[in-house]
Each structure stands twice: as structure tokens, then as C-alpha cells.
C-alpha positions as CSV (number, residue, x, y, z in Angstrom):
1,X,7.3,-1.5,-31.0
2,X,4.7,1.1,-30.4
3,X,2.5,-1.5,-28.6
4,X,4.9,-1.8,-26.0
5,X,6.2,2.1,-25.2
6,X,2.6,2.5,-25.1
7,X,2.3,0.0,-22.4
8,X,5.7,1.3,-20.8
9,X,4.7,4.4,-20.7
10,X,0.7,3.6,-19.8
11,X,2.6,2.4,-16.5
12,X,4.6,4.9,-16.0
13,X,1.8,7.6,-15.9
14,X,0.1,5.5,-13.2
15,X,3.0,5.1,-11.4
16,X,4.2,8.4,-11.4
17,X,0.7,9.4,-10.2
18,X,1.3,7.7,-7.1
19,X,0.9,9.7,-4.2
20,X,4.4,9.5,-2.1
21,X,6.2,11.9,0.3
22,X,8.7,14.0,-1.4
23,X,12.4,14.4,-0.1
24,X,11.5,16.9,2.4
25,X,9.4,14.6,4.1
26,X,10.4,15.3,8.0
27,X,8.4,12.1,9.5
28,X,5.8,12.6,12.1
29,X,4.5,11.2,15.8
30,X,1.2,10.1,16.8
31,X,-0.5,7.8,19.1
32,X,-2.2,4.8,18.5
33,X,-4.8,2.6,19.2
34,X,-5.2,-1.0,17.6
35,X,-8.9,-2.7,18.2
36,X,-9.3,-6.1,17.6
37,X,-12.1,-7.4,19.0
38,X,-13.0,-6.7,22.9
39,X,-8.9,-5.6,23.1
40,X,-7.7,-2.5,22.9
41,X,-4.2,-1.7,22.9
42,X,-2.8,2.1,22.5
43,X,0.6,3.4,22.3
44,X,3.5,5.8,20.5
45,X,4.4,5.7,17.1
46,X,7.4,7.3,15.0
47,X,8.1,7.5,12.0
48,X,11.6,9.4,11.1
49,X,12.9,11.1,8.5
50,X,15.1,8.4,7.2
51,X,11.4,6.5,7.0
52,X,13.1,4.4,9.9
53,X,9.9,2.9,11.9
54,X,9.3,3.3,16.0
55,X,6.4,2.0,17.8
56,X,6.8,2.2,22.0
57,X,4.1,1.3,24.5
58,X,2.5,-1.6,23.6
59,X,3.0,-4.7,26.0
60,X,2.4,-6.9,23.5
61,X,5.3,-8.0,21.4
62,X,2.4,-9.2,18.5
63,X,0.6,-6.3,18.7
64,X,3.7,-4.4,18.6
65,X,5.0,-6.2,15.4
66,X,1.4,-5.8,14.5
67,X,1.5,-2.1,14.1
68,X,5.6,-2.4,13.3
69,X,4.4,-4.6,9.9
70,X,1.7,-1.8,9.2
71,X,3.6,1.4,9.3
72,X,5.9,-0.2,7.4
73,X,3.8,-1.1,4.7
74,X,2.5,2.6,4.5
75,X,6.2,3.8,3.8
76,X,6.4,0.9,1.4
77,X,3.4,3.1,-0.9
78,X,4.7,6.2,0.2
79,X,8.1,6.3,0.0
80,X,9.3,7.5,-3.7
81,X,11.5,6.1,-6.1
82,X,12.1,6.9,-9.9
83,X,10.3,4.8,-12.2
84,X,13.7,3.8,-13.4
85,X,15.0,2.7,-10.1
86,X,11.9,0.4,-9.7
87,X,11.2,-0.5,-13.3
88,X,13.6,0.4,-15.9
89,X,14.6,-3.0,-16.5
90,X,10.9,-4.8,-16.9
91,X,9.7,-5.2,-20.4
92,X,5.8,-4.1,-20.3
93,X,3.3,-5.6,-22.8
94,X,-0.7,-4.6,-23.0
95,X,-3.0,-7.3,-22.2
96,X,-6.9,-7.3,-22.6
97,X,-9.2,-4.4,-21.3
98,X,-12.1,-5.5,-19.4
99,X,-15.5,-4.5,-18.7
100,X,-14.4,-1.9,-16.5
101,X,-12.2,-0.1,-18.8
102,X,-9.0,-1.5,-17.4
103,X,-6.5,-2.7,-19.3
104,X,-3.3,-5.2,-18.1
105,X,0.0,-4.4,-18.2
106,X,1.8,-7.7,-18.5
107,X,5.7,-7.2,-17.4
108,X,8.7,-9.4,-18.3
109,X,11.9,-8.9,-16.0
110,X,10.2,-8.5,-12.9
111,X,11.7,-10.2,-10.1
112,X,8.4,-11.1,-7.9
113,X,6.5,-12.1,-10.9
114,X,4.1,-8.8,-10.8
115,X,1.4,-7.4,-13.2
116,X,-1.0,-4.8,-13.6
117,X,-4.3,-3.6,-14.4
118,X,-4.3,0.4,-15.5
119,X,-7.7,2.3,-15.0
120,X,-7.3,6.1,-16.5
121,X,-4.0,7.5,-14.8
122,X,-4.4,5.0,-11.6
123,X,-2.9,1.4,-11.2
124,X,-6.2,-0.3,-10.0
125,X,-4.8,-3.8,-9.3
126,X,-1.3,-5.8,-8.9
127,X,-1.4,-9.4,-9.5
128,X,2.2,-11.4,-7.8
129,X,3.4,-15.0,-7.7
130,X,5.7,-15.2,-4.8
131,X,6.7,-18.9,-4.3
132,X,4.1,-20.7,-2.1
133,X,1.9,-17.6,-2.3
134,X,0.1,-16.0,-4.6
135,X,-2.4,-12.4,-4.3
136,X,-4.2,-10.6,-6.4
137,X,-4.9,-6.9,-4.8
138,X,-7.5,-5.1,-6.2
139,X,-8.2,-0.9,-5.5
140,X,-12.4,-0.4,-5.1
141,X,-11.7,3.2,-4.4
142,X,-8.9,6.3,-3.9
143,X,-8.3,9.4,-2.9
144,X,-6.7,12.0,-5.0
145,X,-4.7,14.7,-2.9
146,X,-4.3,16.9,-6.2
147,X,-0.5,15.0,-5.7
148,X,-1.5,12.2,-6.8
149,X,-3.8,9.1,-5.6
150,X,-4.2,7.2,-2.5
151,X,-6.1,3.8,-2.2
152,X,-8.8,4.4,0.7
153,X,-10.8,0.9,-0.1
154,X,-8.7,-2.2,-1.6
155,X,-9.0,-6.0,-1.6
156,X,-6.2,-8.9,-1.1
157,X,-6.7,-12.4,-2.2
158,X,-4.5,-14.7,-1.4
159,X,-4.0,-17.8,-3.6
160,X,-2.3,-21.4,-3.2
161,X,-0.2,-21.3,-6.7
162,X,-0.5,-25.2,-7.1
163,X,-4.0,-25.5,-6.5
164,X,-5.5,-22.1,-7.0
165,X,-7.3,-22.3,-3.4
166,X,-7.9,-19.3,-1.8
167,X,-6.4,-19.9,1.6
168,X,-7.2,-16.1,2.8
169,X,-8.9,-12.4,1.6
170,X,-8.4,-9.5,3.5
171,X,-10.7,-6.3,2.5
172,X,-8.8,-2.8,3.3
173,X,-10.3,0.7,4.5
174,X,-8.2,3.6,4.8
175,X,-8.9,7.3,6.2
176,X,-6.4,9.8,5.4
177,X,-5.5,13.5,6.2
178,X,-3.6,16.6,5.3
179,X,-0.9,17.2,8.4
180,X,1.1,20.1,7.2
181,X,2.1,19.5,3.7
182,X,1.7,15.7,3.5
183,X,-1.2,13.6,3.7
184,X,-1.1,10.5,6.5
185,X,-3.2,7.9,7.2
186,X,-5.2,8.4,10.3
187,X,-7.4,4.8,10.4
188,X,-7.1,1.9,8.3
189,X,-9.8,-0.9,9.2
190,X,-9.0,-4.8,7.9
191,X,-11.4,-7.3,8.0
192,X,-9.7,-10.7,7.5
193,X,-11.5,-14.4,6.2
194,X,-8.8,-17.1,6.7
195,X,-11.3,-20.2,6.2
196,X,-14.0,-20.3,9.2
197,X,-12.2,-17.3,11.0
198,X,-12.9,-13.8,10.4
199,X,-11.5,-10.7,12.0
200,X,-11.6,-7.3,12.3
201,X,-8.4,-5.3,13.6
202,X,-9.0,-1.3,13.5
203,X,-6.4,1.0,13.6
204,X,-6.5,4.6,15.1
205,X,-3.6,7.5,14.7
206,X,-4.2,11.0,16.3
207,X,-2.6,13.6,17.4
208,X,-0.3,13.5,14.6
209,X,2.6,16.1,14.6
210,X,4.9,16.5,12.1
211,X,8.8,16.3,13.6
212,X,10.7,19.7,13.4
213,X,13.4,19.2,10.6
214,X,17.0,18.9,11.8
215,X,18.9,21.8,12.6
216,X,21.7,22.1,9.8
């Protein structure tokens, strides 16, 4: 019994560490600029208060869903929920600790088939089976905004289930700042490997403003 509240509540800690924009969040503008190789494309992003996503300018209907799919995977790790909402029904269970001082958090209940590795007060990689895919995403470095901890410098391996081939890894770099009172990212770098092909797609916010909250 004490085995697994301490593992429940091991989790908790790193998840409530998390850093995420509070209820106040107003959502802000910038501009952006995605690089992937000799092209350049730049345009207008949004995101609201309601964490709806906007992105205008871009030609490109890829590159546009491009930047779409990132933004919304930044609100996806910023956006806050109670630890009860998103986990209160998972059953957690400690696993090994390895050299590193981590230690797994193994989860029954969880509909996408996710577990954990704890470092400290940070949740330093998720492991997920998700039909024909698998990934194992490991955090190399983070942030801490005195809020709570960003990842700046992560790593995505993507698995075949069946076989256990790795059919792509994709190595992250983030840069973050302080706009008013929330930190945003400002340039997240990914360097793909899909079997021969590698890639590098760069992507630059600036001039970010906060919106003004809405007039009541």
C-alpha cells in the first residue's frame, strides 16, 4: 500500500511541477519564421485565450499545418489541468531506478498505454504504445522558471511495436522567454532521422505581445 501512494504521489509532485499557464493566461501574437533548409517561410501567429490556435500568412498549406501542429503541441505542455482530471483514475506502481537516479513510474488505467521515468521533482521521460506506434521521449535538459520546469532539450524515438525497429528519432531544442508574466517559447529547432533522410526545420517567434484581456 505504501509502495504505491508513494509512487502516486512521486508523480504527482513531478507533475504538478510542470510549468503551465495559469487561468489568467490572455494568449499572445507574434510572427514567425519556419527554416527548413534553403526555405524560408514567415508569417502571423495567435494564440487566444481560449488556447484556440491561428497561424495567417503562410502560402503553404504544409507549412501552415506545420506550424498549426507545433503551437498546438506547445498548449498541449502548457495548458493546465488537475492531476485528478488527467490521472485520478491510473493506478501508479514504482519500477527500477537507473544509473541516473531515475526511477519508473509504471501506470495501470491509462488509456494510451503511458509510463514514466521521475528524476528529483521533474518527469524526465514518457514511454507510450499507441497502436502501430510506439515512442519513447526522453528530457536531456530544462528550464526552471521558479514556476515550475520547461524541457529546452528532449529526444523522440519512434518505435515499430511488432518488431521494435526504429522507423524515426527526432532530437528537440527549445529557447524560451519571460513576456509579461508567462514564459513562451521563442525558437524550437528539430532535427529529424527518418532512415537515410535527415532534416532540420527551425522555428523563430518574435515580437511577441501579449493580447489585452477582454473588456468585462
Amino acid at each position: 500500500m505504501t509502495e504505491q501512494t508513494s509512487a502516486r504521489e512521486l508523480f504527482r509532485a513531478a507533475y504538478e511541477n510542470r510549468y503551465t499557464w495559469d487561468k489568467n493566461f490572455p494568449g499572445y501574437s507574434a510572427d514567425v519564421q519556419l527554416k527548413q533548409g534553403n526555405e524560408v517561410y514567415t508569417g502571423k501567429v495567435c494564440i487566444n485565450r481560449d488556447l484556440s490556435v491561428e497561424v495567417t500568412g503562410i502560402e503553404d498549406e504544409q507549412v501552415q499545418e506545420s506550424v498549426y501542429t507545433q503551437l498546438r503541441d506547445v498548449i498541449t505542455h502548457r495548458k493546465r489541468s488537475s492531476f485528478e482530471q488527467s490521472h485520478g483514475k491510473s493506478e501508479f506502481n514504482l519500477g527500477n531506478r537507473d544509473k541516473t537516479d531515475a526511477v519508473e513510474i509504471l501506470v495501470k488505467g491509462d488509456a494510451m498505454g503511458s509510463n514514466y521515468k521521475i528524476r528529483g521533482t521533474e518527469i524526465c521521460q514518457v514511454s507510450r504504445v499507441m497502436g502501430r506506434m510506439a515512442f519513447v521521449i526522453d528530457t536531456q535538459e530544462s528550464l526552471d522558471t521558479g514556476e515550475g520546469y520547461v524541457a529546452t532539450r528532449y529526444d523522440a524515438v519512434f518505435r515499430n511495436p511488432q518488431t521494435n525497429e526504429v522507423t524515426q528519432v527526432l532530437k528537440f531544442e527549445e529557447t524560451y522567454e519571460k513576456v509579461g508574466d508567462y514564459y513562451v517559447m521563442t525558437k524550437q529547432v528539430v532535427h529529424s532521422y527518418a532512415q537515410e533522410e535527415r532534416t532540420t526545420t527551425e522555428f523563430n517567434f518574435s515580437n511577441i505581445k501579449l493580447l489585452e484581456p477582454v473588456a468585462v
